[in-house]
C-alpha angles and dihedrals in degrees: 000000000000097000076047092056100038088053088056097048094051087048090053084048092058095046089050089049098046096045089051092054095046090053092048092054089048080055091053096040096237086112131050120230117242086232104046117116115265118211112219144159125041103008099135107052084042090061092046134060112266119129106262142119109259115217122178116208108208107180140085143248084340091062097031103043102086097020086259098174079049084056102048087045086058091053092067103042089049088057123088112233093001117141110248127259128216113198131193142175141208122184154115129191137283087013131158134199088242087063084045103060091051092049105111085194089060098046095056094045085055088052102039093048126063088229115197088189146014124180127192133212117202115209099284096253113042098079084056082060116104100268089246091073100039089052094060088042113024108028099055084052100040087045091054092047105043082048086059085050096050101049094052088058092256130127134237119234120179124219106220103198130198135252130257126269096244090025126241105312098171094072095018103045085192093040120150122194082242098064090035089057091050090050088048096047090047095049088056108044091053084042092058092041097051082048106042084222119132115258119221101218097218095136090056096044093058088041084059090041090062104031082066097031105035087179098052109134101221096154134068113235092283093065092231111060125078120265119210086266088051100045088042088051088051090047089052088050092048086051099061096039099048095042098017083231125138106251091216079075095085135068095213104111092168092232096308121132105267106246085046091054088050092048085051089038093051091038091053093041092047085054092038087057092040090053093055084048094056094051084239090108 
C-alpha cells in the first residue's frame, strides 16, 4: 500500500508542479492560457481591401460553438448578388464583456481593422438578471466598449441570446426557459435602447422556433448551449440584421435537411422585419 500511496503522491507532486510552471509561463506570456480569446475566421481579407462588409464577433462558447460568424459568413456567400461578409470572431469561454473591455488584444484589433460592424455577446445569463444587477456588471462594460467602437466608425450590435431550456436555476431556483426568455428579452432591449445600439433579436426568434415547433431541437444536450439547428437560426438572424436581406435568399442550409433550413430561414426573417417595426432593429 505504502509504495501505492507514495506513487500517487509523487503523481499529485508532478501535476502541482506542472500546472505551476504553466501558469508562470502564462505570467510571463511564453505560454498561452487555456482561457484566453482566440481570434478566428476572416481576418485576413478584413485586414485587406477587398470589397466586404467587415463584422466582429466579441463573445464566448454562444458565438464560437457551432462556428456561428462562419455561418453567417456562409449566408452571404450562398446568396446570389449579395455583398460578402467577413466574419470574425473573437472569443473564449466563459467569457464576459466585463472581461472585454479589459482585454488589451481586443482593443488593438478594434483599432488595426475598419470594422463595419462588432457584436457582442454578453455571458448567456446576466441580462435575465434583475436590471439593477446588470447594470452594476454588464452596462459600465458594455458602455466602454460600445465608446472604442464608436470611435473607430463602427457600429454596435447586441447579441440577444436565449434561455435555457430548464431557465436559470442557479439564481431562480423555480425558473422556466419561458420567464428566462422574457428577462432576457427585456435586459437587451433596455440595453439597446440606453445605448442607442441595434439589437439582433436571437433570443425572439428561438422563442418563435419553438412556439410553432414545440419539438425543435435548438440546444445542444446540455439545454444551454446551441445545436446545429440553433446556431444555424442565430446565423440566419445575424443575416438579415446585419444586410436587411431576406436569409431565404441563400442556398447555403449548412447541412440541415431543406425544408428545416427554410423554416429557420422564415422564423429569423418574421423576427428580422418585427424588429424594424418595433424601432429595436
Amino acid at each position: 500500500m505504502r509504495p501505492v500511496l507514495g506513487l500517487l503522491a509523487c503523481a499529485v507532486c508532478g501535476i502541482v508542479l506542472g500546472l505551476t510552471l504553466y501558469a508562470g509561463l502564462v505570467h510571463v506570456g511564453l505560454a498561452r492560457s487555456l482561457f484566453a480569446p482566440t481570434l478566428r475566421g476572416d481576418i485576413a481579407l478584413a485586414r485587406g481591401n477587398r470589397p466586404g462588409l467587415r463584422v466582429l464577433f466579441v463573445g464566448n462558447s454562444f458565438t464560437f460553438k457551432n462556428s456561428l460568424p462562419a455561418l453567417v459568413h456562409d449566408l452571404a456567400a450562398g446568396d446570389p448578388g449579395a455583398r460578402p461578409i467577413f466574419s470574425v470572431e473573437y472569443a473564449a469561454p466563459g467569457w464576459s464583456l466585463h472581461q472585454a473591455a479589459k482585454d488589451d488584444g481586443l482593443t488593438k484589433l478594434l483599432r488595426e481593422v475598419h470594422w463595419d460592424v462588432v457584436v457582442l455577446q454578453e455571458k448567456s445569463w446576466l441580462l435575465s438578471l434583475p436590471e439593477g444587477q446588470w447594470r452594476r456588471s454588464t452596462y459600465p462594460f458594455v458602455r466602454d466598449l460600445h465608446e472604442k467602437i464608436s470611435a473607430t466608425g463602427a457600429r454596435t450590435i447586441l447579441f440577444m441570446t436565449w434561455g435555457y431550456a430548464l431557465g436559470d436555476r442557479w439564481n431562480e431556483p423555480h425558473d422556466t426557459y419561458a420567464s428566462m426568455q422574457t428577462r432576457l428579452a427585456a435586459g437587451y432591449s433596455r440595453l439597446g435602447l440606453e445605448l442607442g445600439a441595434q439589437v439582433a433579436p436571437v433570443g425572439l426568434a428561438w422563442a418563435e422556433a419553438l412556439r410553432r415547433e414545440p419539438g425543435l431541437e435548438l440546444w445542444a444536450d446540455d439545454g444551454k448551449h446551441p445545436g446545429r439547428n440553433g446556431s444555424y437560426l442565430a446565423a440566419c438572424v445575424f443575416y438579415a440584421t446585419l444586410t436587411g436581406r431576406d436569409p431565404a435568399r441563400s442556398g447555403f442550409a449548412a447541412g440541415l435537411d431543406p425544408e428545416q433550413a427554410r423554416f429557420l430561414q422564415q422564423v429569423a426573417e418574421n423576427e428580422h422585419e418585427a424588429a424594424a417595426l418595433s424601432g429595436s432593429n
